[in-house]
N, C-alpha and C positions, 0 to 999 in steps of 0.2 A: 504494500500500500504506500509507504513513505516515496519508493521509487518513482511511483507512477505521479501521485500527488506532487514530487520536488519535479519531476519531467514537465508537467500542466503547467506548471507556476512559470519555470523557463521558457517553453514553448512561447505563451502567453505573454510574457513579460518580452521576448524576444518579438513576436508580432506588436506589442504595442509602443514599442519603439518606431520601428519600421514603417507603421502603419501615420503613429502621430506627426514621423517626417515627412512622409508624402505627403499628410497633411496641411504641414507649414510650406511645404516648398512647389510640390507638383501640384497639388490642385489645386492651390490660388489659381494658378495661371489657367485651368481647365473650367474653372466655376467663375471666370471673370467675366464674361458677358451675361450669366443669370441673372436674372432679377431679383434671385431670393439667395445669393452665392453668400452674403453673410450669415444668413441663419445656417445653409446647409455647410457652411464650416464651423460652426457652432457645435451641430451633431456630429460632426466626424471629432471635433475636440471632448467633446464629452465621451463619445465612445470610446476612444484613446485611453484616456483617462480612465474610466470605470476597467476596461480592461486591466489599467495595470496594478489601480487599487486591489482587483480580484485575483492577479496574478501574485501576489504579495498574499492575498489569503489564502492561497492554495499552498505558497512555502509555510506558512503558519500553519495550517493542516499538515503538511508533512512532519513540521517538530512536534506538533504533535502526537502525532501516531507514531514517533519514535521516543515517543512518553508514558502513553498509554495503549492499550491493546483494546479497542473498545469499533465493531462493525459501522459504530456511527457517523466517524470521519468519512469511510466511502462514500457514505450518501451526503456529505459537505461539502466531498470533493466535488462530486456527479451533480449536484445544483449549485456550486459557482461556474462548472463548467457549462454547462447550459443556461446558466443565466447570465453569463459571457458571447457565448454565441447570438442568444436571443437579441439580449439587450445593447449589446456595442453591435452586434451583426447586423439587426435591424436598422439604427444609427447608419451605421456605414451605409447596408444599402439604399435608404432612404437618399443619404447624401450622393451616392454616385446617381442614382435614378431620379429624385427629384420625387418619386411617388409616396405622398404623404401616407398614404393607407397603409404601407409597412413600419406605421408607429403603432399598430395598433398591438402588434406582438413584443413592444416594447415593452408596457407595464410586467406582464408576465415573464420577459427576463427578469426584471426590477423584484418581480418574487422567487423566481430562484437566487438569487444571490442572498435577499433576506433569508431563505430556510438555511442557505450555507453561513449567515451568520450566528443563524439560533442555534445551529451545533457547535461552532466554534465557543459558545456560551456555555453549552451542554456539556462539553469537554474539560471544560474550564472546572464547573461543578465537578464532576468526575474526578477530575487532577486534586482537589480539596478535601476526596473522600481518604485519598490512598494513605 
């Protein structure tokens, strides 16, 4: 589990670098005749962003479960990872498409990342019992 969970956090942390340069540097220049080019770099900055905050929860997950022995980090891991996908995924595509209707699968990233914080809490508890 620590492996896969410290691989997610990298992975992720590696894309939201990547991802937030293109967003200062290459797509200004792609989004500069839209009419709405500031908001939609707005969402590619938030998504960036939450990415790497989530990316950072997921190396938290991994010290964890190199803490404790407890199935419940898997399921911390499995909803920041989908609610990384969801929530910055959406963002992004939003921002390259312009199609506001894929904010709609935004909130529901916005709740996978909450259930992966209520276990990071859960664990926490856990860690207090030992």
């Amino acid at each position: 589990m620590e492996r896969f969970l410290l691989t997610a956090a990298g992975v992720n942390g590696l894309l939201a670098v990547a991802l937030g340069a293109f967003g200062a540097h290459g797509l200004k220049s792609s989004l500069a005749g839209a009419a709405d080019a500031a908001q939609r770099l707005e969402w590619w900055e938030t998504a960036a962003r939450y990415q790497m905050y989530h990316a950072l929860a997921l190396g938290l997950l991994a010290w964890l479960a190199s803490r404790i022995a407890w199935g419940g980090l898997a399921v911390g891991g499995w909803a920041f990872l989908a609610g990384i996908v969801l929530f910055s995924g959406s963002l992004y595509a939003m921002t390259l498409t312009g199609v506001r209707a894929l904010g709609a699968v935004t909130p529901v990233g916005g709740l996978g990342l909450i259930v992966g914080w209520v276990v990071v809490v859960l664990a926490a508890l856990r860690m207090g019992r030992g």
